[in-house]
C-alpha positions in Angstrom: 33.9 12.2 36.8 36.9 11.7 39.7 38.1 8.3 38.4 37.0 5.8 35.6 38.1 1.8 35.9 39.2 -0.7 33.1 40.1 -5.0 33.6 40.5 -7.0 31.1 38.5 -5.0 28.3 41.2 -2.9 26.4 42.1 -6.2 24.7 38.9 -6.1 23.0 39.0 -2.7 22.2 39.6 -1.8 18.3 40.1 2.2 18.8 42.2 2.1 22.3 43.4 5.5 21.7 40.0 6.5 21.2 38.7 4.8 24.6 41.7 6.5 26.2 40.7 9.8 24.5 36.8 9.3 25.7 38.2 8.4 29.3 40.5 11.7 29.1 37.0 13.9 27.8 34.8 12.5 30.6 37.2 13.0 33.5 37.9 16.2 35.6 41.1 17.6 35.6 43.5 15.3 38.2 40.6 12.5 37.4 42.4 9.2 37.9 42.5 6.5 35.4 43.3 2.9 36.2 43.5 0.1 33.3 44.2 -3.6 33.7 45.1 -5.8 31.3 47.0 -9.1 30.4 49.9 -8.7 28.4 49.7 -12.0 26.3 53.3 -12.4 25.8 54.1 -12.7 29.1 52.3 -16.1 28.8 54.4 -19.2 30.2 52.8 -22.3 30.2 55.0 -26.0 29.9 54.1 -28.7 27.7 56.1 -31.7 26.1 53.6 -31.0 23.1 55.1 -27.6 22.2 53.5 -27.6 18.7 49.8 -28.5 20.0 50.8 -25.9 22.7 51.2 -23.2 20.3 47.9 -23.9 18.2 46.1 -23.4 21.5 47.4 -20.2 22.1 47.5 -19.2 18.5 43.5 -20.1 19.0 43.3 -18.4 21.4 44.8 -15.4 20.5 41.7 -14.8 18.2 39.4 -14.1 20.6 41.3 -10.5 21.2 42.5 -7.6 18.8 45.6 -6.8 21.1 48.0 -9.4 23.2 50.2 -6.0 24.7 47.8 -3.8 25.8 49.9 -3.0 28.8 52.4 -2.1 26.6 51.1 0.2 24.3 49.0 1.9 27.0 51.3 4.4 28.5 52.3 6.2 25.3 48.9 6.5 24.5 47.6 8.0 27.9 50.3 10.7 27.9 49.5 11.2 24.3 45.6 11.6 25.6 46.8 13.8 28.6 47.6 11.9 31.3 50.3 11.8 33.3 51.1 7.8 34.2 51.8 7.4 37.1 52.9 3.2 37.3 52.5 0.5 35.8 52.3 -2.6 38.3 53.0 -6.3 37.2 50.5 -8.9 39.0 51.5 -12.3 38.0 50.1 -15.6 38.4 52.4 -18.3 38.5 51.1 -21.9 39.2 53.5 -25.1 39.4 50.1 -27.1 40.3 46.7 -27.2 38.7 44.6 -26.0 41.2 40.6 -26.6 40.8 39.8 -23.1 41.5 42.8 -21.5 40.1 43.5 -19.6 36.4 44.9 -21.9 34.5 42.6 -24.0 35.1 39.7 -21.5 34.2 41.8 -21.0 31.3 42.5 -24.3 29.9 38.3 -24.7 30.0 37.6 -21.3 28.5 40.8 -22.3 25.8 39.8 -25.5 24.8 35.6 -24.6 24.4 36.9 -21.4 22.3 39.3 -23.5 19.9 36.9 -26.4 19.2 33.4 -24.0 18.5 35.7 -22.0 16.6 37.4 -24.9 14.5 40.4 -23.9 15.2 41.6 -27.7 16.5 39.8 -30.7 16.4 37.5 -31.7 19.8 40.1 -34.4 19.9 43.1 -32.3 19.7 41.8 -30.1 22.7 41.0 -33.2 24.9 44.0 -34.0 24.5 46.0 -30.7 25.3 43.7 -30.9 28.4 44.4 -34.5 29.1 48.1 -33.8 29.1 47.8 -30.5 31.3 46.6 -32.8 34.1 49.2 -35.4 33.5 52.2 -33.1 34.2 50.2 -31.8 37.2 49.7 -35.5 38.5 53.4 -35.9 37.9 54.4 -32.4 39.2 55.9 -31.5 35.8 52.9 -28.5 35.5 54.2 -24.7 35.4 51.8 -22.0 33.9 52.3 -17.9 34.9 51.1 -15.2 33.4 51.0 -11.2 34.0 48.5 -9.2 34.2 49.3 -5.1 34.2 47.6 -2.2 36.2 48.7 1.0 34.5 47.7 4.2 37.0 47.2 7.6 35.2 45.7 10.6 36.1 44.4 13.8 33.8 46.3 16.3 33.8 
């Protein structure tokens, strides 16, 4: 196999070494190996309701078994064989809530996952969501986040 592709699924993953070792089995020698992935920390996003803020990412944060995959991936490619080549930022930053944009994708996806999950109350979640759109209608709304491409190839 020349090249094998990864976005957003390494998060996911409980046994990323072993992923990284499969990828490094199934590829030819030079094979290249490119992974994207969110590193949650990197994760801005402004409200005046810090504490409700931080129960929706904690929420949130459940629905993954790594928030630094970009992080930890490097070590473990060259520890797999490969020799990494880059690791590219890609960030999002919105200071508007735009209909077809990812923090608004995100607040839908945040808020369904922390209410069927009982992590916060329906109301609680209307409520984050309620106040996202009032900064945005007052221009007060910032979110950005990053999203890392890591390049490797076998050696």
């Amino acid at each position: 196999m020349d090249k094998a592709v990864s976005v957003q699924v390494f998060e996911y993953l409980d046994d990323i070494p072993g992923a990284i070792a499969e990828a490094s089995r199934v590829l030819k020698p030079g094979g290249r190996l490119v992974i994207g992935d969110i590193h949650l920390d990197s994760l801005v996003w402004f409200s005046d309701e810090k504490d409700r803020m931080d129960r929706m990412i904690a929420s949130w944060d459940q629905h993954f078994t790594q928030r630094d995959v970009p992080a930890i991936l490097p070590s473990i490619a060259r520890d797999a064989g490969f020799i990494v080549e880059g690791v590219a930022p890609l960030t999002t930053c919105d200071h508007e809530l735009k209909p077809d944009g990812l923090a608004t994708m995100m607040m839908q996806l945040m808020a369904r996952y922390a209410v069927d999950n009982s992590h916060v109350p329906a109301e609680e979640a209307a409520a984050w969501l309620a106040e996202q759109k009032t900064l945005a209608a007052q221009g007060r709304f910032f979110y950005a986040l990053t999203h890392f491409v890591v390049s490797a190839r076998k050696k």
